[in-house]
C-alpha positions as CSV (number, residue, x, y, z in Angstrom):
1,X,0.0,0.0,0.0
2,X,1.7,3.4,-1.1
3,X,5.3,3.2,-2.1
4,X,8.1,5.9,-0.8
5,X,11.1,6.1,-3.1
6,X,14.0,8.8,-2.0
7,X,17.2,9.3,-3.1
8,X,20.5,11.7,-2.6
9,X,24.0,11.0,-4.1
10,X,25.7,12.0,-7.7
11,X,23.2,10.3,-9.9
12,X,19.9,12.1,-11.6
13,X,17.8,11.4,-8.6
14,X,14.6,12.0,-11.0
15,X,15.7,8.5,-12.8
16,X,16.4,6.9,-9.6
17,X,13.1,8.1,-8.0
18,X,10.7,7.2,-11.2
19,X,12.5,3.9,-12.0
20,X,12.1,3.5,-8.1
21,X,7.9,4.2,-8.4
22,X,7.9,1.8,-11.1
23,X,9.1,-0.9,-9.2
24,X,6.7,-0.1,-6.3
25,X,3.8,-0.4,-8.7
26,X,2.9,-3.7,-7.2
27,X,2.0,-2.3,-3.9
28,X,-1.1,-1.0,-5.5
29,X,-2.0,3.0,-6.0
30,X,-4.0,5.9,-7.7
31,X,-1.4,8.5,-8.2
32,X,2.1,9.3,-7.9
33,X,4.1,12.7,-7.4
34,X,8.0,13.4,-7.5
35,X,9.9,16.5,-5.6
36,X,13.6,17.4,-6.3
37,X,15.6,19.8,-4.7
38,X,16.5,21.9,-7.8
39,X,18.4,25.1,-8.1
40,X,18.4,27.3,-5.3
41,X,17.9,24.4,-3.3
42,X,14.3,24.9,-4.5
43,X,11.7,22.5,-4.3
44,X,10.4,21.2,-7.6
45,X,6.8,19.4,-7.0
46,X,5.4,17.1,-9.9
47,X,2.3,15.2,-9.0
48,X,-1.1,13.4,-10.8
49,X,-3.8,11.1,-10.4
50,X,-3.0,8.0,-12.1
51,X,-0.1,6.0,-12.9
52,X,3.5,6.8,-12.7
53,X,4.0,7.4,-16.6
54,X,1.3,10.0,-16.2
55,X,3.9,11.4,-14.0
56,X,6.7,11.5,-16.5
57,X,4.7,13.0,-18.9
58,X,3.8,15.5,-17.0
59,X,7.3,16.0,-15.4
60,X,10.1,15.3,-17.9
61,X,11.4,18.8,-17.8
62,X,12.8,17.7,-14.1
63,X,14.9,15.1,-15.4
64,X,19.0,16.1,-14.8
65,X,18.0,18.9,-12.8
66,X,19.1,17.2,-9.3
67,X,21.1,15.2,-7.2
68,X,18.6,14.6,-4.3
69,X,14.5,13.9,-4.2
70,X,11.6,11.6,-3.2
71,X,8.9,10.5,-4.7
72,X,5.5,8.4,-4.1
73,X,2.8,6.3,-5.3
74,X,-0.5,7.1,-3.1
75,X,-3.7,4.6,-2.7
76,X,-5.9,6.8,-1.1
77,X,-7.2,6.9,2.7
78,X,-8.4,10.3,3.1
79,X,-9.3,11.9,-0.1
80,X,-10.6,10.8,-3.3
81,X,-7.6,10.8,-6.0
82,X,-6.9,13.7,-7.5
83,X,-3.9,15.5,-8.5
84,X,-4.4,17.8,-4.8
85,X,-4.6,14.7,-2.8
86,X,-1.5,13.5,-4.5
87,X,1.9,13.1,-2.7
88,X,4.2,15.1,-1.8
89,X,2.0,17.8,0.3
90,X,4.1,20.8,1.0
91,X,4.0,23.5,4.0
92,X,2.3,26.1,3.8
93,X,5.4,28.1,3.6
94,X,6.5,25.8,0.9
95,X,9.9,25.3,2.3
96,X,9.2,21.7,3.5
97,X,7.8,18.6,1.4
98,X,6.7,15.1,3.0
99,X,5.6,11.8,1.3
100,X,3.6,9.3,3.6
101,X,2.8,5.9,3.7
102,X,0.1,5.2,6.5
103,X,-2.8,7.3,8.5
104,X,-3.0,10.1,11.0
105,X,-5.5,9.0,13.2
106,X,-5.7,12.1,15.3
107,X,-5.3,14.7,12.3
108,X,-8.7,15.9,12.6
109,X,-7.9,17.4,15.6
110,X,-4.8,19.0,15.0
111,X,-5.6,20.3,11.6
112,X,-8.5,22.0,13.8
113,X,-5.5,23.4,15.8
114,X,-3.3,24.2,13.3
115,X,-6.5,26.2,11.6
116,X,-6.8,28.4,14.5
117,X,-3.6,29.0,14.2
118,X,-3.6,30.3,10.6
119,X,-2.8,27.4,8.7
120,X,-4.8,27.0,5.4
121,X,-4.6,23.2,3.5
122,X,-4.8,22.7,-0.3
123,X,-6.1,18.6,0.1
124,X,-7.9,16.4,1.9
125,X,-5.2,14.4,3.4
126,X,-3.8,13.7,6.8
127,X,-0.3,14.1,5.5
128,X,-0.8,17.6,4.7
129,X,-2.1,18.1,8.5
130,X,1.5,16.5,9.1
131,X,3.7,19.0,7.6
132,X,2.3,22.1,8.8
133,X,2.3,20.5,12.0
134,X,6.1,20.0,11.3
135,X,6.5,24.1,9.9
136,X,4.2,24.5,13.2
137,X,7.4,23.7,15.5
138,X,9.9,25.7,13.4
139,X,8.0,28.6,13.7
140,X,6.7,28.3,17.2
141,X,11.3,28.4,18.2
142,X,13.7,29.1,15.6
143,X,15.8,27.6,17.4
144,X,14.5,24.1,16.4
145,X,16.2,22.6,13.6
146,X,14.4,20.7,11.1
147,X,15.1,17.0,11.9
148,X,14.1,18.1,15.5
149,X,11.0,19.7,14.2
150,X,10.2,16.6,12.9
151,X,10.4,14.2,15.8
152,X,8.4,16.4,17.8
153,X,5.9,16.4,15.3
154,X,5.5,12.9,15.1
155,X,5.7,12.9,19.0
156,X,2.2,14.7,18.6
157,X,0.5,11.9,16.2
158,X,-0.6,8.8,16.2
159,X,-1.6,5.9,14.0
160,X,1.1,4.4,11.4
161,X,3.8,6.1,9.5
162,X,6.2,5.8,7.0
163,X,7.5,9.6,6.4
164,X,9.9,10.7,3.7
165,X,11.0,15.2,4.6
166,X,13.0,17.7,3.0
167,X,13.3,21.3,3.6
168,X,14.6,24.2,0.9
169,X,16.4,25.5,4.1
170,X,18.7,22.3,5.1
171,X,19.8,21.2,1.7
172,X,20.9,17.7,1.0
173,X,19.0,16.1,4.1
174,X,16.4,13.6,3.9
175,X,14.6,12.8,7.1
176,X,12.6,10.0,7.6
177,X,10.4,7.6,10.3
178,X,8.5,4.9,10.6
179,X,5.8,3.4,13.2
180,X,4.0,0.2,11.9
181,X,5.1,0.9,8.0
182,X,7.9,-0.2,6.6
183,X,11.3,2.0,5.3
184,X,14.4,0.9,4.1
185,X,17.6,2.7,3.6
186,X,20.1,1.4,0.8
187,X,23.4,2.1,1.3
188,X,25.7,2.6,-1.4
189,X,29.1,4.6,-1.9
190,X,28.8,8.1,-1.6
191,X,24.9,7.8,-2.3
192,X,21.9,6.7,-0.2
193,X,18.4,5.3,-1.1
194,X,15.2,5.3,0.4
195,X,12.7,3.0,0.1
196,X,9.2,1.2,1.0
197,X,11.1,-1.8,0.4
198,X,14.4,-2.7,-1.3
199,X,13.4,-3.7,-4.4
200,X,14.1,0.1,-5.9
201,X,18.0,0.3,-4.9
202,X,18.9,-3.4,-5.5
203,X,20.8,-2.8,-8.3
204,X,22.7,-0.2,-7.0
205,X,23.8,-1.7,-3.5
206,X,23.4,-5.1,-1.2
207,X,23.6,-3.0,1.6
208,X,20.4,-1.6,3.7
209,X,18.8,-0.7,6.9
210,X,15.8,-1.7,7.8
211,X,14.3,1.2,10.2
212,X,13.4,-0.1,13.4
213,X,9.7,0.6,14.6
214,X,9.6,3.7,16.7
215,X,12.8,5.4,14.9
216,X,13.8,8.2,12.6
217,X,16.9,9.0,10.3
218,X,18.6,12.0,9.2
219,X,20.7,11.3,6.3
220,X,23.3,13.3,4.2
221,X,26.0,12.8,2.1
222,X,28.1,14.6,4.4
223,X,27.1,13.1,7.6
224,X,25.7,9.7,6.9
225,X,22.8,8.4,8.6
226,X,22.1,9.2,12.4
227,X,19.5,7.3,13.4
228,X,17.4,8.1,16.7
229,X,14.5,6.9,18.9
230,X,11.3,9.4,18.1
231,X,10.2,9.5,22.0
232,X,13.6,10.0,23.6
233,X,16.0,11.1,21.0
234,X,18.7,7.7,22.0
235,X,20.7,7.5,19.2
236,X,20.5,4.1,17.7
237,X,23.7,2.4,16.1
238,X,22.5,1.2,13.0
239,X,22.3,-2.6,11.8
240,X,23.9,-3.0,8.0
241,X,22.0,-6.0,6.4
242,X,23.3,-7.8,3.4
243,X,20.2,-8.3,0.6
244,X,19.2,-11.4,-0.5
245,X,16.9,-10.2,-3.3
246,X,18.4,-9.7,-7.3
247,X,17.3,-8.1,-9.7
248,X,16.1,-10.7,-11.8
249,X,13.5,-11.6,-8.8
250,X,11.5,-8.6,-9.3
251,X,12.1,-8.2,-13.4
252,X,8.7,-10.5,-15.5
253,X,11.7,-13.1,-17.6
254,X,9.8,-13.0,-20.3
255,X,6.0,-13.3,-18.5
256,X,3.0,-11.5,-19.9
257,X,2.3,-10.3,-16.1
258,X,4.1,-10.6,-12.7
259,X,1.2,-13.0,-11.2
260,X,1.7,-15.3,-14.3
261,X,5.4,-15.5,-13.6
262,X,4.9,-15.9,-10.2
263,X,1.8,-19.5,-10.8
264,X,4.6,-20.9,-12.8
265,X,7.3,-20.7,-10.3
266,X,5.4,-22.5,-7.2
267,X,7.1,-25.7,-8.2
268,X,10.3,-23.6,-7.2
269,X,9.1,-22.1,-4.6
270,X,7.5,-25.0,-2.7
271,X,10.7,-26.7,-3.2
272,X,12.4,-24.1,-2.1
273,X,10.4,-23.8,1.3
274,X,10.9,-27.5,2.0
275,X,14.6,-26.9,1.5
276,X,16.8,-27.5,4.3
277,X,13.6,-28.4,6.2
278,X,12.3,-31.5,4.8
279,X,14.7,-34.1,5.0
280,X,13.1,-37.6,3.8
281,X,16.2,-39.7,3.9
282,X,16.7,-38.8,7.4
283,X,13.0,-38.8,8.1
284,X,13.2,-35.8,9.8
285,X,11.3,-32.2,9.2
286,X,14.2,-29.8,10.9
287,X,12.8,-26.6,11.5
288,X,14.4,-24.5,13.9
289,X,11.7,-22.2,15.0
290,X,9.3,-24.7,16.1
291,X,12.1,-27.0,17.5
292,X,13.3,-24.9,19.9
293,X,9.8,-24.3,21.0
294,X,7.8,-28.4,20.8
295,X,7.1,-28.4,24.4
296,X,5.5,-24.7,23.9
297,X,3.7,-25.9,21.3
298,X,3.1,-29.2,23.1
299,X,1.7,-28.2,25.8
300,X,-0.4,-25.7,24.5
301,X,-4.2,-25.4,25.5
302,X,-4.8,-23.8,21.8
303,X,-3.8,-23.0,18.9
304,X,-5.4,-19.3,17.4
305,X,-3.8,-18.3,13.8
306,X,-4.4,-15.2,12.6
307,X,-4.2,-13.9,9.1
308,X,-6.2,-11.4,6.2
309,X,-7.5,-12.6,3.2
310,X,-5.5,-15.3,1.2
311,X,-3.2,-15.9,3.9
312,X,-6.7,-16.3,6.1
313,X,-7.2,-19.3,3.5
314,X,-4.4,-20.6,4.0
315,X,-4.7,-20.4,7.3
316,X,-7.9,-22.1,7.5
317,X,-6.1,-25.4,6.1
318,X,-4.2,-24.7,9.0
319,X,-6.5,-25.9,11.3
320,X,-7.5,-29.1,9.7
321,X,-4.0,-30.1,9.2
322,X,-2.8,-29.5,12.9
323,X,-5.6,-30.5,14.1
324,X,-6.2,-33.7,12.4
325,X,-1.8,-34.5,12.4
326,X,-1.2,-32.7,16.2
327,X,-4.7,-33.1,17.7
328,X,-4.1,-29.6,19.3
329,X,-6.9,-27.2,19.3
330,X,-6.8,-24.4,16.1
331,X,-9.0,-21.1,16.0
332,X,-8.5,-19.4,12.8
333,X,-9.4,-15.3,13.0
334,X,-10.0,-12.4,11.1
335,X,-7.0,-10.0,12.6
336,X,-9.5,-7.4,11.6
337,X,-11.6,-8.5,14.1
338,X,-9.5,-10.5,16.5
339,X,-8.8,-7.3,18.6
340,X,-11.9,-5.7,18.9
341,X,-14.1,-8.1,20.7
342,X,-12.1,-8.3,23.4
343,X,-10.4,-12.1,22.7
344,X,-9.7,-14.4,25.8
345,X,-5.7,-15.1,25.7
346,X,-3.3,-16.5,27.8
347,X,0.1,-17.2,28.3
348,X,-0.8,-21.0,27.9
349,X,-1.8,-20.1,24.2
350,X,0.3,-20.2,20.7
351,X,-0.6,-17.0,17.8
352,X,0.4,-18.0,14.6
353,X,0.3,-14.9,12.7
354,X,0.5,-15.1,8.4
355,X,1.2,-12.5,6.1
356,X,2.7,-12.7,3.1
357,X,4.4,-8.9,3.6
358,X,5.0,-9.0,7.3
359,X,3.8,-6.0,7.5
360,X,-0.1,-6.2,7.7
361,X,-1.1,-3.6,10.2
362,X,-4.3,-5.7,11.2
363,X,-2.3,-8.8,12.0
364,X,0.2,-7.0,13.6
365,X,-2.2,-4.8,16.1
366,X,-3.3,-8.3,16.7
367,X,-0.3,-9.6,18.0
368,X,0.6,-6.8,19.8
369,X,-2.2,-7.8,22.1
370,X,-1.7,-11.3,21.9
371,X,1.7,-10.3,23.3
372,X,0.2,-8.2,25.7
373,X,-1.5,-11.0,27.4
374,X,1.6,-13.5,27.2
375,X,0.7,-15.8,24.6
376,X,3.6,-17.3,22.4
377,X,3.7,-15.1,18.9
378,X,5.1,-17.8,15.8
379,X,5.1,-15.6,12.4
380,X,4.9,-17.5,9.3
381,X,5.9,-14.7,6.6
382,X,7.6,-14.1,3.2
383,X,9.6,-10.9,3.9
384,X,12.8,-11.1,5.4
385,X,13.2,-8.7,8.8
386,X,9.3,-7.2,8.2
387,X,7.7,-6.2,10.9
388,X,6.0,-9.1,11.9
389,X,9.5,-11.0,11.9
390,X,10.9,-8.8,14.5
391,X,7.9,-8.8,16.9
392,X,7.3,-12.4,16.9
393,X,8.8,-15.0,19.7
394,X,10.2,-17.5,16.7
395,X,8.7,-18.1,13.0
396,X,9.5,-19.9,9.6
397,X,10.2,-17.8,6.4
398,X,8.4,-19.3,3.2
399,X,10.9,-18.5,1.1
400,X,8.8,-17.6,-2.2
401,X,10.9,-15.3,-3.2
402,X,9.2,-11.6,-4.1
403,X,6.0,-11.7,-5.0
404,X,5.0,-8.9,-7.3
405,X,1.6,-9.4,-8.1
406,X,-0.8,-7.7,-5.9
407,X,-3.3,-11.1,-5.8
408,X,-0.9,-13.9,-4.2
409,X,-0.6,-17.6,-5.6
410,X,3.1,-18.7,-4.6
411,X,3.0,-17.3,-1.4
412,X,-0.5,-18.9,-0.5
413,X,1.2,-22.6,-1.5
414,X,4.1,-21.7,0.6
415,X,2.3,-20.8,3.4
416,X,0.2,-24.2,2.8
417,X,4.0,-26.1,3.0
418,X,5.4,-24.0,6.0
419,X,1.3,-25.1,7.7
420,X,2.0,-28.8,6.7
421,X,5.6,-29.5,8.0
422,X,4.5,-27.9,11.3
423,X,1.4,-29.9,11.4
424,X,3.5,-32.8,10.7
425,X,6.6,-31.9,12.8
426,X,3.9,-31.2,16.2
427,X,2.2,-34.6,15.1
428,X,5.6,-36.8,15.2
429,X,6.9,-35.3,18.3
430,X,3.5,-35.6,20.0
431,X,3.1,-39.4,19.3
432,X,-0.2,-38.9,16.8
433,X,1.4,-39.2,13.5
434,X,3.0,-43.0,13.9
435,X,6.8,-43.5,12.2
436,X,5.2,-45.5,9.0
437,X,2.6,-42.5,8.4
438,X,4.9,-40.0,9.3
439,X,7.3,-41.6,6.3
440,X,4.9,-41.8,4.5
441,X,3.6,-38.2,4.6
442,X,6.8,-36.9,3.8
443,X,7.6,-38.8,0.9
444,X,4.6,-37.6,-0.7
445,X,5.0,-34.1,0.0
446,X,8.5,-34.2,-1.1
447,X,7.1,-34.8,-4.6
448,X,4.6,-32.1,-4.2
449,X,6.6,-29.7,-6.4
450,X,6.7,-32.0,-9.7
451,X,2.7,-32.4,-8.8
452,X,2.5,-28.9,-9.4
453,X,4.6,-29.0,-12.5
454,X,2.8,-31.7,-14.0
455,X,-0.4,-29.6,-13.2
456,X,0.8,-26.7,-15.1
457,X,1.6,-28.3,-18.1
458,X,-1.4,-30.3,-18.9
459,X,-3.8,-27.6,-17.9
460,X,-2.2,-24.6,-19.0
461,X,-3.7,-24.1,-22.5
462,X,-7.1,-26.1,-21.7
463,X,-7.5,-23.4,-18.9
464,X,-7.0,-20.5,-21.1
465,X,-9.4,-22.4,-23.5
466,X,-11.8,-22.8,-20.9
467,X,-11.5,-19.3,-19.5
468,X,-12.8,-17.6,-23.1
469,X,-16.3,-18.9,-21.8
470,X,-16.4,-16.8,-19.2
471,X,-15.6,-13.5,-20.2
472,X,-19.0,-12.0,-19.7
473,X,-20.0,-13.8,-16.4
474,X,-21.1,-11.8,-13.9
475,X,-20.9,-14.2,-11.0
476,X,-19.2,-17.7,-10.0
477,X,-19.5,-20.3,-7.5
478,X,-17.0,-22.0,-5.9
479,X,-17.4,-25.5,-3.8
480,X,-15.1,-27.5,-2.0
481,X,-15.5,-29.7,1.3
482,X,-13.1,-30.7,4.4
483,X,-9.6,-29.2,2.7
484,X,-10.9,-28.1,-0.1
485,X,-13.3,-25.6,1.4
486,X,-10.5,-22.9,2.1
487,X,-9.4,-23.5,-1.4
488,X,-12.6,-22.8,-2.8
489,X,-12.9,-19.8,-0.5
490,X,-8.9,-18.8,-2.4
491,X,-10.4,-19.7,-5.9
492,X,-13.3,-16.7,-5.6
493,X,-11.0,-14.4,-4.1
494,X,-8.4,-14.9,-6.8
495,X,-11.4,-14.4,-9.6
496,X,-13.2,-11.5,-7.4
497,X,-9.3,-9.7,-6.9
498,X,-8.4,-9.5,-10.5
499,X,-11.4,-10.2,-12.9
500,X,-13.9,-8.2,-10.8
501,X,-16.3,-10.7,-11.5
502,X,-18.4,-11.6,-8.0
503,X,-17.4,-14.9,-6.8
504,X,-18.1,-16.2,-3.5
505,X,-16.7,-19.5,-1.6
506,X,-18.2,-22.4,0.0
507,X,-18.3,-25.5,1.8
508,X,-20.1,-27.7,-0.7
509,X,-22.4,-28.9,1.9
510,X,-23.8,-25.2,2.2
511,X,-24.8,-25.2,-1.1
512,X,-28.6,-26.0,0.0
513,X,-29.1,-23.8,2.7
514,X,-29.2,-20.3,0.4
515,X,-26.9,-20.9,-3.1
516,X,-28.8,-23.0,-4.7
517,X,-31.8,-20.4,-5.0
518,X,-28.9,-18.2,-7.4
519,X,-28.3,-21.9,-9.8
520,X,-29.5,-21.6,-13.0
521,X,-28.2,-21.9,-16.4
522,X,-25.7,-18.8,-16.1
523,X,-23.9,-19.8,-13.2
524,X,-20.9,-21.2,-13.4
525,X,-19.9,-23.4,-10.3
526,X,-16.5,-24.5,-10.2
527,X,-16.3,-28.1,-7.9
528,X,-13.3,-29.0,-6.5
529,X,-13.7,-33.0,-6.5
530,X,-10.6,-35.0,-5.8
531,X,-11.2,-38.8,-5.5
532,X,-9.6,-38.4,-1.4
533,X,-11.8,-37.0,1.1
534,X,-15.6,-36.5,0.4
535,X,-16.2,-37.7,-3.2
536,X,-19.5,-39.2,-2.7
537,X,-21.1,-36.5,-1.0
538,X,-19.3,-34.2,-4.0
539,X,-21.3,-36.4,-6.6
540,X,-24.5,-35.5,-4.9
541,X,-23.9,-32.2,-4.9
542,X,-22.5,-31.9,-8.9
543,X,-26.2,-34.1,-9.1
544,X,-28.0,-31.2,-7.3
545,X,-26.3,-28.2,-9.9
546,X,-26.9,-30.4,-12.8
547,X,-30.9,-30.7,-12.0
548,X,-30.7,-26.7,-11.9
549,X,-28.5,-26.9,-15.7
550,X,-26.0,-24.7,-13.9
551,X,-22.2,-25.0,-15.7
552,X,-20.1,-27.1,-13.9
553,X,-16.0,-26.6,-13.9
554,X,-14.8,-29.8,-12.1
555,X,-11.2,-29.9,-10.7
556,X,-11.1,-34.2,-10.8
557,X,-8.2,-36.4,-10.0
558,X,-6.6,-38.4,-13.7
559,X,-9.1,-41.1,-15.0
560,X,-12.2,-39.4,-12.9
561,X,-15.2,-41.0,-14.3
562,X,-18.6,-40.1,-12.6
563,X,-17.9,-36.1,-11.6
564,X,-16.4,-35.9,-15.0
565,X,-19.3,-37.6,-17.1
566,X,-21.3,-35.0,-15.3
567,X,-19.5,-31.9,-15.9
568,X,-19.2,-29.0,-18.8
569,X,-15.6,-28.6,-18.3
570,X,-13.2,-31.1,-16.5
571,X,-9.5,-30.1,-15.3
572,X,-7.3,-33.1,-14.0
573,X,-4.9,-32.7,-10.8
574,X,-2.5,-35.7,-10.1
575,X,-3.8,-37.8,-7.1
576,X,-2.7,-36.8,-3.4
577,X,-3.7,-37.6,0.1
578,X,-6.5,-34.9,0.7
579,X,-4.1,-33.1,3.3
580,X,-2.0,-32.2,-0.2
581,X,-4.9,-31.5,-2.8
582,X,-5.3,-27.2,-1.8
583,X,-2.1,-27.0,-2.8
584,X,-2.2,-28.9,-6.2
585,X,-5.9,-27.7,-6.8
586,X,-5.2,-23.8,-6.0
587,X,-2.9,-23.9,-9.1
588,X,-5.6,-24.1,-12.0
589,X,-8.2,-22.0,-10.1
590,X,-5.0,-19.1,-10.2
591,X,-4.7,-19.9,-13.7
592,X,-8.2,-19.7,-14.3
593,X,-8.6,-16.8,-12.9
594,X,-5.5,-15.1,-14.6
595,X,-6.9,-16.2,-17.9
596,X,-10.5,-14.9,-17.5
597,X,-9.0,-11.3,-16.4
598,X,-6.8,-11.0,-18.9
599,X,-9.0,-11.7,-21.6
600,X,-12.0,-9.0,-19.6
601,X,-8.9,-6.5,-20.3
602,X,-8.2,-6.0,-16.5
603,X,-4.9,-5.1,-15.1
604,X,-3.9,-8.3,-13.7
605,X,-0.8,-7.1,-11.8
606,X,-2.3,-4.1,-10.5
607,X,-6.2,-4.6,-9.6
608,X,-8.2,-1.6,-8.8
609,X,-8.3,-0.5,-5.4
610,X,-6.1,-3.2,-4.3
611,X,-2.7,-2.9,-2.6
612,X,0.0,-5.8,-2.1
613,X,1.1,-4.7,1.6
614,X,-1.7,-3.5,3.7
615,X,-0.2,-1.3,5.9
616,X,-3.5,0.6,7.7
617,X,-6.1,-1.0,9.5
């Protein structure tokens, strides 16, 4: 959500900054907006509704004209976009611009403040209330400096943050801060970057800091970066972190989209979270987070994940894997919700929090009150050192690699894979998966990523066949039972995320009590119907849609006979133990999905009103 890009050093800090919002465009936004401190040490402001090359076009003239800036890409909070709700807001003395990632939840009341006091705004955004709040302190004593100014203005808000400052009157500093959205600082010789995350410096350096929750940075070519506490003014000596990520990671290799790309690479990325981990010859699952803790886990009275959307899903499949493997008790909950109706935790509990990002500010107000009240905090994320990393008592990376599309398919299969080896690990040590099953188990998951494969080349080019049916359709089903129900629920949300056709999921059993009034012969149902689990109560239900001629799209195991003789459109997974068959079904539905937007013209990367990290509750 919202993307910060900054920059000061020798290069043309316009290119860095707009290549910088172009590789941000994943996070999902409305419009975008560049400032440079030109000649004079004069600000230069350039900002639009819409998409970053509406920016260059409207901005062009800026290129070459400076060696420090910042820039943004805004999904709107407060405001409507517009070109005046656009980022950066200036001061009202225009000597001071800010970009911001995050809300002001008490701006209302000090823009009423700052309007008594003469201020005037231009927007309807919280971050303008932020920056006059910051010229508020200079002029109130002169003797305040500017990165001063700043940290007592943010001493004065609250809500989540990610700020990006400059002032005409202290040229060549950048100061920034962060509370509960994430910044980044590349560092690179004689030149320093600024980011939302570091996918816009990674060609240019392997060196970053991650800004600490609760800190701020002045930064300078001259002086470096001094990093501080907001509250207390502690200086902080920084941590230097060596980047994983390459540019190739975050470039399409030849892909029509980023969330194409990304379906064909699970079989690498499910492999690649096993790695390390799964260990069949041995017969051993080594995983270091949940090994140091078994007997936490062990002895725990519960189980309560907590996740937003797809990772929600895949949290769902959670339960029934570590319940059914572990026999320990799983609540699965909204993190939206989980805070607010006042949950009953204890220290005798475990939180396993998802998010792809690590940074969703629902899950992580979550567990900051799951903390609070002593439970054990296990973070299952795909973003080295995010947020939810740091704050958690042990975890498991996925290891996905970046995920550029804005609706998630790799990540969601290697959450399902980090789920399974704990449910599996927690089942072996607790005595309820026996050594024959257990060896069993992992065998068959270790061959989960050439299931995958196998799934995507057999099905690739029926599934875009299939998807030309369905351009016009205004609505979808989606069934599934025990497993599958989650990954029905995953299906619709992929189709509703990037087609913007309505799609809603259910457990297949549901189907009577309220669906099946909307069956008819324009609604397509797609049936997930493996041969493992619940196929006979399935067949009844395909019988049930087929008495109300509604199209059936039937995800069947190879050489399925009675679903298939039944169906308008068949798609064949290879055959796994149920506990396997989200992750090897949730592949076609993705490319289904895909398929059906692209061909309704939507931007599949970039879905309206959608943003890849949610960083506001």
């Amino acid at each position: 959500m919202c993307g910060i890009v900054g920059y000061t050093g020798f290069q043309d800090a316009y290119d860095i900054v707009i290549n910088g919002l172009r590789r941000l465009e994943y996070r999902g936004y409305d419009s975008a907006g560049i400032v440079l401190e030109g000649s004079n040490n004069k600000l230069e402001v350039e900002k639009t509704k819409g998409k970053v090359d509406d920016l260059v076009n409207i901005s062009k003239e800026l290129k070459g004209t400076a060696k420090i800036g910042m820039g943004h890409t805004r999904w709107a909070t407060h405001g409507v976009p517009s070109d005046r709700n656009s980022h950066p807001h200036l001061s009202n003395n225009g000597k001071i611009a800010i970009v911001h990632n995050g809300i002001i939840e008490n701006y209302d009341t000090i823009k009423k403040m700052l309007s008594e006091k003469g201020f005037t705004f231009q927007s309807e955004t919280d971050t303008e209330v932020l920056v006059n709040l910051i010229q508020y302190f200079m002029d109130l004593n002169p003797e305040i400096d500017f990165p001063t100014a700043v940290r007592y203005a943010l001493n004065e808000v609250y809500g989540a943050y990610a700020i990006t400052v400059l002032h005409e009157d202290y040229p060549g500093i950048l100061v920034v801060g962060r509370l509960g959205s994430p910044l980044a600082i590349g560092i690179g010789d004689k030149e320093y970057f600024i980011a939302s995350d570091a996918s816009p410096f990674v060609e240019f350096t392997k060196e970053a800091i991650y800004l600490e929750e609760g800190h701020m940075a002045t930064i300078s070519l001259e002086n470096g970066v001094d990093i501080r506490t907001i509250t207390e003014n502690s200086k902080i000596q920084p941590e230097i972190q060596q980047l994983k990520l390459n540019l190739e990671q975050i470039e399409k290799g030849g892909y029509e989209h980023f969330m194409l790309k990304e379906i064909f690479e699970q079989p690498k990325s499910v492999h690649d979270t096993m790695r390390g981990r799964l260990l069949v010859d041995e017969g051993i699952i080594k995983m270091a987070g949940i090994w140091d803790h078994l007997e936490r886990f062990k002895n725990a009275n519960r189980i309560i994940i907590i996740a937003c959307g797809t990772s929600w899903h895949a949290g769902l499949i959670g339960e029934y894997l570590i319940e059914e493997y572990a026999r320990i008790p799983v609540e699965v909950e909204y993190a939206s919700e989980f805070r607010y109706r006042n949950p009953i935790i204890t220290d005798k509990d475990v939180v396993i929090a998802i998010s792809q990002s690590g940074e969703t500010a629902d899950t992580m107000a979550a567990l900051k009150l799951a903390k609070e009240k002593g439970a054990f905090i296990y973070g299952i994320c795909n973003v080295v050192d995010s947020s939810i990393a740091r704050i958690t008592d042990a975890g498991s990376y996925t290891h996905a690699g970046p995920e550029i599309g804005v609706a998630s398919t790799k990540a969601f299969t290697a959450q399902l894979t980090i789920l399974t080896l704990i449910a599996f690990k927690l089942g072996k040590h607790n005595g309820n998966l026996g050594n024959a099953d257990f060896m069993s188990l992992i065998a068959e998951l270790d061959a989960i990523p050439k299931r995958i494969e196998e799934v995507l080349n057999t099905t690739h080019e029926q599934i875009k066949e299939i998807a030309k049916d369905f351009v016009e359709t205004t609505n979808f089903l989606y069934l599934g039972r025990g497993y599958n129900y989650p990954a029905a629920l995953e299906g619709a949300l992929k189709l509703k995320e990037i087609s913007y056709i309505h799609a809603e999921g259910y457990p297949a059993a549901e189907m009577k009590h309220g669906p099946i009034a909307l069956i008819d012969e324009n609604m397509p149902i797609v049936i997930i119907a493996p041969k493992r689990g619940h196929y006979d109560k399935i067949v009844s239900n395909v019988q049930e849609i087929k008495a109300r001629k509604g199209k059936i799209i039937a995800v069947v195991n190879k050489g399925d006979r009675q679903v298939s003789e039944m169906a308008d459109y068949v798609i064949e997974i290879p055959e796994t133990s149920e506990c396997f068959s989200p992750i090897v079904a949730s592949v076609p539905l993705q490319l289904l999905a895909y398929y059906i937007a692209v061909y309704r013209g939507a931007n599949v990367d970039q879905p309206r009103n959608l943003a890849k990290s949610v960083t506001v509750e």
